[in-house]
C-alpha positions as CSV (number, residue, x, y, z in Angstrom):
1,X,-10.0,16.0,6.2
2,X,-7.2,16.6,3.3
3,X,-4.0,15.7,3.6
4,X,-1.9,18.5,2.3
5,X,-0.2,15.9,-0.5
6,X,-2.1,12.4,-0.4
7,X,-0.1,10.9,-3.6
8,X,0.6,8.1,-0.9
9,X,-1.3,6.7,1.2
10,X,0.6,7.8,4.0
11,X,0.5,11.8,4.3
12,X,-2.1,12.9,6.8
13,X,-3.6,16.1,8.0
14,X,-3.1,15.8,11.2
15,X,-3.1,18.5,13.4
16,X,0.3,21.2,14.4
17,X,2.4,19.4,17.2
18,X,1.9,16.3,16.6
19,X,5.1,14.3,16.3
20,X,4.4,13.0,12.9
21,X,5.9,10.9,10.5
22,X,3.6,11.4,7.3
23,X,5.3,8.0,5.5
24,X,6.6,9.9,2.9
25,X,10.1,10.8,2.5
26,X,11.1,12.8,-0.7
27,X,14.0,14.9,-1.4
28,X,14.2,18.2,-3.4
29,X,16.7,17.9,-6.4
30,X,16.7,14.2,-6.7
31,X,16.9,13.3,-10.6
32,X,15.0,9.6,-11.6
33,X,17.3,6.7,-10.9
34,X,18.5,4.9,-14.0
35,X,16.0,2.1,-13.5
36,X,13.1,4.7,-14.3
37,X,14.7,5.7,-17.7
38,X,13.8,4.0,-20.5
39,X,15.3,4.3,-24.0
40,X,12.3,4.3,-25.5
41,X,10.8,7.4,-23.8
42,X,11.5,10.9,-24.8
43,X,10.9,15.0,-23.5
44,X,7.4,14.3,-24.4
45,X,6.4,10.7,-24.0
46,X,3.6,9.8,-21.7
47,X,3.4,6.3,-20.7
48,X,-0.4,4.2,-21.9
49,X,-1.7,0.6,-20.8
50,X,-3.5,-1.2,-24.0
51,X,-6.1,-3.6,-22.5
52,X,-6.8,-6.7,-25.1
53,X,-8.0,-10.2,-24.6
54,X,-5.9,-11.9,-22.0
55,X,-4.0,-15.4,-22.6
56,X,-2.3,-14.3,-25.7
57,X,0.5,-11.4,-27.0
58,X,-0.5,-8.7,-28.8
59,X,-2.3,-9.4,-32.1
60,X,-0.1,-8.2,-35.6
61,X,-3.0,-6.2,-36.3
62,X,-2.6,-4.3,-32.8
63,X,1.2,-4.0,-32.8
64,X,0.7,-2.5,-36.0
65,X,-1.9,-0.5,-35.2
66,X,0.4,1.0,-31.8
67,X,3.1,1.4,-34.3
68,X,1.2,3.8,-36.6
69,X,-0.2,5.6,-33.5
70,X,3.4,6.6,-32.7
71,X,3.6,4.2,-29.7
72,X,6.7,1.6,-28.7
73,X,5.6,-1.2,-26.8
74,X,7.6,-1.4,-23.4
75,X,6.7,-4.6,-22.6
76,X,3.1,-6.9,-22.4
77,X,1.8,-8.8,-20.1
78,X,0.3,-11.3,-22.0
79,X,-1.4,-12.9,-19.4
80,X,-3.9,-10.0,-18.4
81,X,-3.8,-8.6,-21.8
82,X,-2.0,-5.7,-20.5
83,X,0.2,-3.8,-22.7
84,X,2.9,-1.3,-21.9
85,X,3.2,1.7,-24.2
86,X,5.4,4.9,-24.6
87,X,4.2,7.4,-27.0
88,X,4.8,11.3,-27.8
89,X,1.8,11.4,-30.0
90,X,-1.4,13.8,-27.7
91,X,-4.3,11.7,-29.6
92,X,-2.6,8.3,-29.3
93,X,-5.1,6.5,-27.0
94,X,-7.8,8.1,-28.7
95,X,-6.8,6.7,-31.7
96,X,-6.2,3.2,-30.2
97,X,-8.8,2.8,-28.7
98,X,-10.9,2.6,-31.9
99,X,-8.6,0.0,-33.1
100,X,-10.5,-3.8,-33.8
101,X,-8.9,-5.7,-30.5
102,X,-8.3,-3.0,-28.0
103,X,-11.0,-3.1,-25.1
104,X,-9.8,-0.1,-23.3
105,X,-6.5,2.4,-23.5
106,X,-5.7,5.5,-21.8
107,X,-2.9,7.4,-20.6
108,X,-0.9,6.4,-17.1
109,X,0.2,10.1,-15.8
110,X,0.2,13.4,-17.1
111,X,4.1,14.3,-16.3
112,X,6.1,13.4,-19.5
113,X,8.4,10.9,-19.1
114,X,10.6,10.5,-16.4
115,X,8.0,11.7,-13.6
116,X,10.2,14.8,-12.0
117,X,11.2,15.3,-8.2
118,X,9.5,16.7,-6.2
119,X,10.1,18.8,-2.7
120,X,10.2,17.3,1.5
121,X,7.0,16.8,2.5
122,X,7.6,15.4,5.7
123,X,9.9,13.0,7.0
124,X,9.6,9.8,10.2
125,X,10.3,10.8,13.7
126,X,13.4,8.9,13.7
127,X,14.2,7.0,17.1
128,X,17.9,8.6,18.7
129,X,20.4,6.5,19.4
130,X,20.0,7.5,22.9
131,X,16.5,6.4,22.6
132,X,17.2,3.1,21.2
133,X,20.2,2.4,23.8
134,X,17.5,3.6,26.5
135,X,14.7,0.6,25.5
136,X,14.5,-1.9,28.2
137,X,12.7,-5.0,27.1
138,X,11.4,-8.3,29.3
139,X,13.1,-11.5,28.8
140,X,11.8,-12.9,25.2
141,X,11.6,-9.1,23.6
142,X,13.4,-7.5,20.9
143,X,14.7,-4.1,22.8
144,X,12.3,-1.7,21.2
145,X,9.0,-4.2,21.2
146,X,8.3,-2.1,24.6
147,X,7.4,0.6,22.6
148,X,4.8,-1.0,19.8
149,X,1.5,-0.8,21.4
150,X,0.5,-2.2,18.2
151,X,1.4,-5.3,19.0
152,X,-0.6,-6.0,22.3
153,X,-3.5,-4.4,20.1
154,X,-3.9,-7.3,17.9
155,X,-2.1,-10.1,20.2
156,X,0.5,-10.6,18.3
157,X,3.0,-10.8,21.4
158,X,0.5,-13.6,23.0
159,X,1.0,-15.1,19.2
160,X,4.3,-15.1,19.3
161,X,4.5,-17.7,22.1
162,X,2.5,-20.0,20.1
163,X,4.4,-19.2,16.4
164,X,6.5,-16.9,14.8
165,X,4.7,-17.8,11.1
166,X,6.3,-20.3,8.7
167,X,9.4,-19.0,6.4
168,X,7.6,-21.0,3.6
169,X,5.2,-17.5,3.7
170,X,6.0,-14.3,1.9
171,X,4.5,-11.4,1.9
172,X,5.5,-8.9,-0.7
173,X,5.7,-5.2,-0.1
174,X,4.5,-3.2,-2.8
175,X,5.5,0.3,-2.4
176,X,9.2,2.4,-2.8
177,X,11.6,-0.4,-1.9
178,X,12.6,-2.2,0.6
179,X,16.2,-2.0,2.2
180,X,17.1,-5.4,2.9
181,X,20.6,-4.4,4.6
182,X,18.7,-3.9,7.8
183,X,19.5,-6.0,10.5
184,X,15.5,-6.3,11.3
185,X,14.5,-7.4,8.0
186,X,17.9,-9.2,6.4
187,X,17.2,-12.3,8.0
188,X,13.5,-12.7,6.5
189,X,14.4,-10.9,3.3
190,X,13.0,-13.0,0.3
191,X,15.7,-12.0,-2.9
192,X,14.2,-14.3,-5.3
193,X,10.6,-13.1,-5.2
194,X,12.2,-9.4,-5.0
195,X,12.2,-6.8,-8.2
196,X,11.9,-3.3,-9.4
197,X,9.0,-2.6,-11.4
198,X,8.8,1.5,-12.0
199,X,9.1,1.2,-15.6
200,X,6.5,-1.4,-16.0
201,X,9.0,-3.9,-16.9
202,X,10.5,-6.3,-13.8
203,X,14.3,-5.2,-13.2
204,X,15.9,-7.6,-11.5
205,X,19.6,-5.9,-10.8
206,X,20.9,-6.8,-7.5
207,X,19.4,-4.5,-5.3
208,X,17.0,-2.8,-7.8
209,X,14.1,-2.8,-5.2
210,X,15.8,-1.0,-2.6
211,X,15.1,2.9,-2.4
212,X,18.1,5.2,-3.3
213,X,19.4,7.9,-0.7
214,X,16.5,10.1,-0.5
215,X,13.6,8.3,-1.5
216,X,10.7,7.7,0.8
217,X,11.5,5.1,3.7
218,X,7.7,3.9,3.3
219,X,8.3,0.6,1.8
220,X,11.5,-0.3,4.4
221,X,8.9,0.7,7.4
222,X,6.2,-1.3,6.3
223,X,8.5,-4.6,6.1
224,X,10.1,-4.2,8.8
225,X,5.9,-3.9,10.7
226,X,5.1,-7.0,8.9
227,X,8.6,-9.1,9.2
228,X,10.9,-7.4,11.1
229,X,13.1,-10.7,12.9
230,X,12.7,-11.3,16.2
231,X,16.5,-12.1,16.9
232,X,17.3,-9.4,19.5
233,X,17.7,-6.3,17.2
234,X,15.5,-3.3,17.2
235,X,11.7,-4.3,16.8
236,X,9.3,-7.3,16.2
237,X,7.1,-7.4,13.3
238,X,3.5,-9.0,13.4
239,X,5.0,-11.9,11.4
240,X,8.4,-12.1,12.3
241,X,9.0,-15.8,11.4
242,X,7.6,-15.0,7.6
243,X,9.1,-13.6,4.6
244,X,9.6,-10.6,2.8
245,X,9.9,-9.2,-0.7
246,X,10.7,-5.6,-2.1
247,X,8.6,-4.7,-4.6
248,X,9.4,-1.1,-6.0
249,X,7.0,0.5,-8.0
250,X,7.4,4.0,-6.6
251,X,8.9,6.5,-9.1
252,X,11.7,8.9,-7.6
253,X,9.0,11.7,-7.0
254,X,6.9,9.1,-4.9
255,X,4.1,8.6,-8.2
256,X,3.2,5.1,-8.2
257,X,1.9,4.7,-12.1
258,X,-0.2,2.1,-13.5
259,X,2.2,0.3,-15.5
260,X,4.4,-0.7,-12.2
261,X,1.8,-1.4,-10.4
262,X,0.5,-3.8,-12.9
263,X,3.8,-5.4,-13.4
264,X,4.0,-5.7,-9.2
265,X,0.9,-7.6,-8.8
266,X,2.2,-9.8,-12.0
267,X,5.2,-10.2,-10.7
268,X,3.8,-10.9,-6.8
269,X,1.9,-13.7,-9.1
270,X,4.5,-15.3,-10.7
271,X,7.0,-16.2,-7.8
272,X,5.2,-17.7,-5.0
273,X,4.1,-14.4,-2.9
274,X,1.1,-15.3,-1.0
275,X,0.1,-12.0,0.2
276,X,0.7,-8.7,-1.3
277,X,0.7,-5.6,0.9
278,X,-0.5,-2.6,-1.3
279,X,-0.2,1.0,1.2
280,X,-1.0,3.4,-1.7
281,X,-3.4,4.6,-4.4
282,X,-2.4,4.5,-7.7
283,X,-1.6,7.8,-9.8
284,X,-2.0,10.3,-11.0
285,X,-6.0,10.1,-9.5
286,X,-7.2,9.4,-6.2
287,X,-10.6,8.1,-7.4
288,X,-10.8,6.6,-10.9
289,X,-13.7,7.5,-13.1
290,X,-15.2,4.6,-15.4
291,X,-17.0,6.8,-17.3
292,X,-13.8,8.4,-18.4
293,X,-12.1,6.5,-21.2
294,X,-8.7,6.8,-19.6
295,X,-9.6,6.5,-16.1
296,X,-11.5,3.1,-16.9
297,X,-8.2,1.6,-18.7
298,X,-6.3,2.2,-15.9
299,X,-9.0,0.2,-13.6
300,X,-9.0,-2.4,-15.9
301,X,-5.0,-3.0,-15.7
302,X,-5.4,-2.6,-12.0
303,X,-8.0,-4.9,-11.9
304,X,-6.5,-7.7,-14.4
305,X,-3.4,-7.9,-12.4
306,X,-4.9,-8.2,-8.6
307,X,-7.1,-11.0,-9.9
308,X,-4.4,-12.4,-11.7
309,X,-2.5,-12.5,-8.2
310,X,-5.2,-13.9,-6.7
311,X,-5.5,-16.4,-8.8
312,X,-1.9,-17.4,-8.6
313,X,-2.7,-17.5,-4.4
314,X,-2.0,-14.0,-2.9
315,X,-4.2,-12.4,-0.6
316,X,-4.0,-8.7,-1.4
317,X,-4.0,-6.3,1.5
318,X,-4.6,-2.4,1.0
319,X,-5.0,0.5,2.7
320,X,-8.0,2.6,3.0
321,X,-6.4,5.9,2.8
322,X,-6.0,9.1,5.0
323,X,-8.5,12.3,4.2
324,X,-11.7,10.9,7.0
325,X,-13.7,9.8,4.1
326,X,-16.6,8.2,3.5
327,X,-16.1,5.9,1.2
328,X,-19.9,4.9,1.5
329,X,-21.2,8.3,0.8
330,X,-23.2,9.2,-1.8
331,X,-20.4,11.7,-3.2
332,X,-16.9,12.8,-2.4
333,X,-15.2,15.7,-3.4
334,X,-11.6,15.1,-4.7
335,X,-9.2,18.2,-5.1
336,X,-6.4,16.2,-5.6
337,X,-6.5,14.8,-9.0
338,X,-4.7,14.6,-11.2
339,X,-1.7,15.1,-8.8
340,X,1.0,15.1,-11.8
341,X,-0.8,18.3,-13.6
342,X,-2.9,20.9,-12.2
343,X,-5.5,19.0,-10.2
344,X,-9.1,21.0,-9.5
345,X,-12.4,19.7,-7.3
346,X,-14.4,17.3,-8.5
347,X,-17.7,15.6,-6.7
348,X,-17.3,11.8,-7.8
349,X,-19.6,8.9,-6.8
350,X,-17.2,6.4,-4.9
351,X,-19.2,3.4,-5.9
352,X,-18.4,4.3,-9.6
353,X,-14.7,6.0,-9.4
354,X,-12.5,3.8,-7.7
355,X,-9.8,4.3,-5.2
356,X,-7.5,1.7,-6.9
357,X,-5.8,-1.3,-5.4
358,X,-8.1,-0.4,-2.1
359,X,-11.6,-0.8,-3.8
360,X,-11.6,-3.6,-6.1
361,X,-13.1,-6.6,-6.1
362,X,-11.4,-9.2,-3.9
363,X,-8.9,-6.9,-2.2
364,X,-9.0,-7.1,1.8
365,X,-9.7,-3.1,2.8
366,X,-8.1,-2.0,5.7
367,X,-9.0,0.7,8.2
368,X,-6.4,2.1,11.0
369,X,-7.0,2.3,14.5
370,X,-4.7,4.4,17.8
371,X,-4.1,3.2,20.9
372,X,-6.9,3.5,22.2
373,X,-8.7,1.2,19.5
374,X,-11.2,3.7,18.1
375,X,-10.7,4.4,14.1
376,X,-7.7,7.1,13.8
377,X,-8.5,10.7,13.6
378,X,-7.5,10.0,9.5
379,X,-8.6,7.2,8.6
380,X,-11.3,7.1,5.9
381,X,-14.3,4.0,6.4
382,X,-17.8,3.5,5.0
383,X,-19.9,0.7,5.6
384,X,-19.7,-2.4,2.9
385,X,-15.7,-0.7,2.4
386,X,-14.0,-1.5,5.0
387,X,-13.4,-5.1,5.3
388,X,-11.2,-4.9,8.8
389,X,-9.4,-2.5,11.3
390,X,-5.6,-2.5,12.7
391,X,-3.1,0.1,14.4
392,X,-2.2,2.6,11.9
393,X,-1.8,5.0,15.0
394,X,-3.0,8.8,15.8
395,X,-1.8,11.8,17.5
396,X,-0.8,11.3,20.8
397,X,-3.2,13.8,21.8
398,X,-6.1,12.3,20.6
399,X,-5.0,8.5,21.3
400,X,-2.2,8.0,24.0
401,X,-0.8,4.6,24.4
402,X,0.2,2.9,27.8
403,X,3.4,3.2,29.5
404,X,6.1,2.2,28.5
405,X,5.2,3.3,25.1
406,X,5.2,6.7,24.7
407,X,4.0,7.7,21.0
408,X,1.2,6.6,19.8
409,X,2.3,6.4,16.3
410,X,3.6,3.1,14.9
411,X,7.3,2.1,15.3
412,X,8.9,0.7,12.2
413,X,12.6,0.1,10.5
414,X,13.8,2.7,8.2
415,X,16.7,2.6,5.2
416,X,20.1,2.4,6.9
417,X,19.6,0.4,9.7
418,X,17.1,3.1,11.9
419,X,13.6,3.0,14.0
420,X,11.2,5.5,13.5
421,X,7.4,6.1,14.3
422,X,5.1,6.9,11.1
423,X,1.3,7.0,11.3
424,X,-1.7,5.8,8.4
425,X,-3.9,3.5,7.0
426,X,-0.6,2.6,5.3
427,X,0.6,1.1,8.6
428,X,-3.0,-0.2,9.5
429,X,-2.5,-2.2,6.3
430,X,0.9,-4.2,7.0
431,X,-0.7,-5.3,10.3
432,X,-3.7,-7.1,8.4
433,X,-0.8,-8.5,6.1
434,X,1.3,-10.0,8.7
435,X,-1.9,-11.5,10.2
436,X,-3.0,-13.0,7.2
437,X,0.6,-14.3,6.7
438,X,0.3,-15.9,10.3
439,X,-3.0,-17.7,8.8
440,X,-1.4,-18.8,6.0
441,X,1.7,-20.5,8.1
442,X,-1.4,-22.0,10.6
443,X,-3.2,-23.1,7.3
444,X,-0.2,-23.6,4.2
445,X,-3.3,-25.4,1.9
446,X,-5.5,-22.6,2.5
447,X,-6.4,-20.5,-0.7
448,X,-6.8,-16.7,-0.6
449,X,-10.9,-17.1,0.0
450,X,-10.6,-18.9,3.0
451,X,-7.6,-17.1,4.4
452,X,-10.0,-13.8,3.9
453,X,-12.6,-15.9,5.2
454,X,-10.5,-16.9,8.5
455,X,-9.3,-13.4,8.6
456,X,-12.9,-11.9,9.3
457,X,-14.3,-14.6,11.0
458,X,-11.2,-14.1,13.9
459,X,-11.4,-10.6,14.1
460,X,-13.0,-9.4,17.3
461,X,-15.9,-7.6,16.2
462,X,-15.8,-4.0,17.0
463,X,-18.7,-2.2,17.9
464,X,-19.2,1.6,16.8
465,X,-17.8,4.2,18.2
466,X,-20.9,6.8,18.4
467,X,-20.6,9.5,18.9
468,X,-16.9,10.2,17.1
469,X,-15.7,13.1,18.4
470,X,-12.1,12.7,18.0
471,X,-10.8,15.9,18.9
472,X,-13.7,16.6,22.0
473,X,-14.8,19.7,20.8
474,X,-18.5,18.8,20.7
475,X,-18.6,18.2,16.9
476,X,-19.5,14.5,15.5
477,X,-15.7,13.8,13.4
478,X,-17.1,11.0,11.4
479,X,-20.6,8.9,11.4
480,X,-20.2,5.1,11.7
481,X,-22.5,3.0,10.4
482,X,-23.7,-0.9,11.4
483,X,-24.1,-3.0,14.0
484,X,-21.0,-4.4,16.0
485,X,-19.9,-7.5,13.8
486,X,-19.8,-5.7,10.7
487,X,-19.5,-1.7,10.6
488,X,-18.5,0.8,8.2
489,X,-15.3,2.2,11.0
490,X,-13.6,-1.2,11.6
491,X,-15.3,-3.9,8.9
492,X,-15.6,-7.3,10.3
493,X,-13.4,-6.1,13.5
494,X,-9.9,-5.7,14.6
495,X,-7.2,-8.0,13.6
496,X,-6.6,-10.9,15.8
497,X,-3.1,-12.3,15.2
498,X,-3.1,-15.2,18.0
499,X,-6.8,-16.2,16.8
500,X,-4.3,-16.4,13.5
501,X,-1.9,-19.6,15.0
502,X,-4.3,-21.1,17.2
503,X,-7.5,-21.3,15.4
């Protein structure tokens, strides 16, 4: 199954009638906000990451050789040995990549510089006011918590009368910003470990990391899942005692590039975020290819900076994706890529070209589940991929909740002080965050291993659902593979968040 746009992790095929929120949110006509400019970039720049030896700044001998090559560094991570380029010049990482001290190069995105907007491709079911007026909750509920299923799903509400999580934990939301005016999220927003990184460089203007009117509402819904307060407002997040941090790395056009990605991860690293929730792939390829010279340099960036964050003490959290894939298989075919030029099908190995944050080493892999448990009708698995499961919800039809919730997507804040119901691995993910958060508050010494290692071990194993025949039309959907503590649907289980505070 294809999503019709997958840039983001977040846009699903799902089938006509369904009330569906695809997570993305983008708005025809919408020119790049001044914090994706940069002075150094022209009509024809692209934008490259130089890979050298980590610990130190660029050598002379490389700045020099950048220079000649027609590139202006934009900024370097020293500490990954990531560099930052902008260049007009076709043959320029060709050319650096033969330079003495480069161990990789290649170009970021194919769109020249600014990335350019692009058209609606779906927007949240958006909760009326007469809907959220109409909630009725039980003593010790946020109004709307009636309506998250998800929360029963992984005991969150039982952990809730046990802890909240510790505000000394933050968990950072990568993504396209995070509005931190809404009343669900304010109280738990975390300004300090907050930033815009589109450009590749960390902007840290007031308010730089929230999304601008018409950019995608992903980023706001998935805080508000992992952290939204519980203080009588709206909804309860998995975590609602924990921080939360903005992170924008999402262009205008919803393209989340190399270089801000790197410089999220670095940035997660340097201010004290112990877990990073990543719901996205990064562009312009859904599957990077090793064997190509620029595909490989933007795995290695990728790679550099979640170890980096790792190393520094965040857990990072991503989502598996949304096209039913099997990302155990011996081949995939991707007709998506490169999704900033004129993509065309192309059978890849998935154990050599990389879905990246989701499949490298170290990151927690995350699988989405409806309200019925099973694996959503979306979500992509394979066994010895999938680390764990959560609600990312499904179409009602397939997956119908209990009264009194009525959709069996997943309920989250939106820009501007709204609810509304999106569906994904990219809300499967946030739900794996906020549990690991709730670890981390149980256990504050704990390093990222052993919080990965607590978050398996209290999942409740989840046996295969065999046959998968989502839809019931007598056709097998999606194979599952392993036995019931470790499977390639739902990993080492579902999430457990009151295993999470009591164990």
């Amino acid at each position: 199954m294809t999503a019709p746009d997958p840039r983001f992790r977040r846009a699903l095929a799902i089938p006509v009638g369904m009330a569906m929120a695809t997570a993305l949110a983008f708005l025809p006509n919408v020119s790049a906000s001044a914090a994706e400019e940069s002075p150094a970039a022209d009509a024809t720049s692209l934008s490259y990451v130089v890979n050298v030896s980590p610990g130190h700044g660029p050598s002379k001998h490389v700045r020099k050789a950048i220079a000649e090559a027609g590139g202006t560094i934009v900024t370097s991570y020293d500490q990954i040995g990531v560099i930052v380029v902008h260049s007009a010049n076709p043959d320029f990482a060709k050319v650096v990549r033969t330079v003495r001290g480069v161990e990789s190069a290649g170009n970021t995105r194919n769109a020249p510089l600014p990335a350019q907007s692009t058209t609606d491709v779906g927007t949240p079911k958006v909760l009326s006011a007469a809907e959220v007026a109409g909630a009725e909750a039980v003593a010790g509920q946020d109004p709307l918590e009636p309506l998250q299923w998800d929360l029963p799903a992984i005991k969150a509400d039982k952990a809730h009368e046990k802890s909240l999580g510790s505000s000394k934990v933050t968990v950072a939301v990568i993504d396209t910003g995070v509005d931190d005016t809404h009343p669900d999220i304010a109280p738990n927003f975390d300004r300090a470990a907050s930033v815009n990184c589109v450009t590749g460089k960390p902007d840290t203007t007031d308010g730089a990391w929230r999304p601008t009117t018409g950019e995608s509402p992903h980023g706001t819904h998935v805080a508000g899942e992992i952290a939204a307060a519980k203080n009588g407002v709206g909804m309860t997040g998995v975590a609602p005692g924990v921080k939360v941090s903005g992170i924008k790395v999402s262009t205008t056009a919803g393209y989340f590039y190399t270089e801000a990605v790197v410089c999220g991860f670095v940035w997660a690293a340097e201010h004290g975020v112990d877990v990073t929730n990543n719901s996205y792939y990064t562009d312009p390829w859904y599957f990077n290819c090793k064997n190509d010279p620029d595909q490989k340099a933007l795995v290695d960036a990728v790679s550099r900076a979640s170890r980096y964050a790792e190393k520094k003490g965040a857990v990072n959290v991503a989502a598996a994706g949304n096209e039913n894939y099997d990302l155990a298989a011996d081949e995939i075919t991707d007709p998506v890529s490169p999704n900033d030029a004129t993509p065309s099908d192309r059978v890849i190995d998935p154990s050599e070209c990389l879905d990246i944050p989701t499949q490298l080493p170290g990151v927690v892999t995350v699988a989405a589940t409806g309200a019925k448990g099973i694996k959503s009708s979306f979500s992509n698995h394979g066994l010895g991929v999938i680390d764990i499961a959560a609600p990312g919800g499904d179409s009602t039809r397939f997956q119908t909740p209990a009264p009194p919730a009525t959709s069996g997507l997943i309920l989250g804040t939106l820009p501007g002080g709204g609810w509304g119901y999106m569906a994904g691995t990219s809300m499967a993910s946030p739900h794996v965050a906020g549990v690991a958060a709730l670890i981390k508050s149980t256990h504050p010494k704990a390093s990222p291993a052993l919080v990965k290692a607590l978050l398996y071990a209290e999942a409740d194993a989840t046996p295969c659902t065999d046959p998968y025949d989502i839809d019931g039309d007598g056709k097998v959907d999606a194979v599952c593979e392993g036995p019931k503590n470790y499977n390639g649907f739902y990993g080492w289980g579902t999430a457990d968040a009151l295993d999470a505070v009591t164990r």
